[in-house]
N, C-alpha and C positions, 0 to 999 in steps of 0.2 A: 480963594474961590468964593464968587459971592452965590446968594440964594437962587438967583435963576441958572447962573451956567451949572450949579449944583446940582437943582432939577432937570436939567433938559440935558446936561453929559455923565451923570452917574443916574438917580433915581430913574427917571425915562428909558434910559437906555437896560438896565435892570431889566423893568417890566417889560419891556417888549422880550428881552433875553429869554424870561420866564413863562411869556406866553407863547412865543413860536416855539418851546422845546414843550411844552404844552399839548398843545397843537398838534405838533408831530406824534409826541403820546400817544394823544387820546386817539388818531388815524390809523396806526399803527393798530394799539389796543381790538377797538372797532372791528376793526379788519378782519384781525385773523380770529378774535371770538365771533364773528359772526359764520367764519370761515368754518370753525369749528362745529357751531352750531347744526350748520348744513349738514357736514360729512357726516356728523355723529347719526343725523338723523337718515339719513339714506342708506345709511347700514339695516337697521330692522328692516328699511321697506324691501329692499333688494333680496334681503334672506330670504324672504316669500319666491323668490323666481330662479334661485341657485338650481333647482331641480332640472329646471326647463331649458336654460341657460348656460352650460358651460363657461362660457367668456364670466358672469356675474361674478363666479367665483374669487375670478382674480381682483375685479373693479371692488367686492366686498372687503378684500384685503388689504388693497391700495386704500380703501379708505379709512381702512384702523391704523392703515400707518400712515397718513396722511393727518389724523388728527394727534395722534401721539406725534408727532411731530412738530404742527403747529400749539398744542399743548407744552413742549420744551421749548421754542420761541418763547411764549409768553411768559413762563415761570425763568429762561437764562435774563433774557432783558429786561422784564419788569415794567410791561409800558405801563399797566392798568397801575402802580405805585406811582412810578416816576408821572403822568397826568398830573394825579390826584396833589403829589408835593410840589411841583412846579405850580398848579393852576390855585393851589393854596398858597404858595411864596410871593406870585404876582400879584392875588387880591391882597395879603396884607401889606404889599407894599403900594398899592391904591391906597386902602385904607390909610395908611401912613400917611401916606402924600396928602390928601385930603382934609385930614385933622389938620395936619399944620398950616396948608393954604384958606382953610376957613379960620384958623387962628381958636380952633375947639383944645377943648384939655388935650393932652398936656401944655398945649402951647400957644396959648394965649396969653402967654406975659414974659416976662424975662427977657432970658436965654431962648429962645424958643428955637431960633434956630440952629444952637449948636444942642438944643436935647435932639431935635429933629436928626441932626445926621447924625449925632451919638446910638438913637436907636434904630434908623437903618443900617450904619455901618455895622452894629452888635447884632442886628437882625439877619444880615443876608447871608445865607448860608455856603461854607468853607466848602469849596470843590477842591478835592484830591481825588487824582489816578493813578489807580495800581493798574499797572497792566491795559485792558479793556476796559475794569472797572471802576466806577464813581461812586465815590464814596461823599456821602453829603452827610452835615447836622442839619438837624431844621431849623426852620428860621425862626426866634425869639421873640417879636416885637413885643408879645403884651407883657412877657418877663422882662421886657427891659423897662417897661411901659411904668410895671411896678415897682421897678426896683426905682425911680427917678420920681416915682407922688411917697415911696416911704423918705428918700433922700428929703425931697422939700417939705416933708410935712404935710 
């Protein structure tokens, strides 16, 4: 495989991977903390009218369990993590790409292109599922980054 179909059908296709699961994250995330945000707060104000209001009663309850529930959402799925590691796995593999297309350290000489996919292949993080679950490492570059300037000296 040479250096472009490299870039444009593994590296490219990575990044976008990382950034639409990103994406979805961070909407996700957003969402239901903002979701939360509200309910929690319209509990106090409502308590002021419970007296006056019968029905308030129940709307005051629906919405403690309305946020303990969107609170289990976010702590089962994990958007606000899963964001934060996806939209950090995409930039370092910008990053990546970037050094080696300007030809900056590491890869400015040699080998350059097989450090290049030496350290995204060693970079992109291992998907495993258990079950529902995804189980990721995180992604390496700048460890690999140095494990190949003590290699060369």
């Amino acid at each position: 495989m040479d250096e472009q179909n490299y870039l444009s059908e593994r590296v490219d296709h990575q990044i976008q991977w990382f950034d639409d699961k990103s994406k979805f994250n961070q909407r996700w995330y957003k969402g239901l903390k903002l979701s939360q945000i509200i309910f929690s707060a319209l509990i106090p104000l409502l308590v002021g009218f419970v007296s006056d209001f019968v029905w308030i009663k129940v709307l005051v309850g629906s919405l403690g369990v309305l946020v303990a529930i969107v609170t289990g959402f976010m702590e089962v799925f994990g958007f606000h993590e899963n964001w934060i590691h996806y939209r950090q796995s995409a930039e370092r593999l910008y990053r990546e790409k970037y050094l080696f297309l300007t030809k900056c350290s590491p890869y400015q000489e040699g080998d350059a292109f097989k450090r290049f996919v030496t350290a995204v292949e060693g970079g992109c993080p291992r998907r495993t599922m258990i079950g529902n679950n995804e189980i990721r490492t995180e992604i390496r570059l700048p460890a690999a980054r140095a494990q190949m300037e003590i290699i060369n000296g």
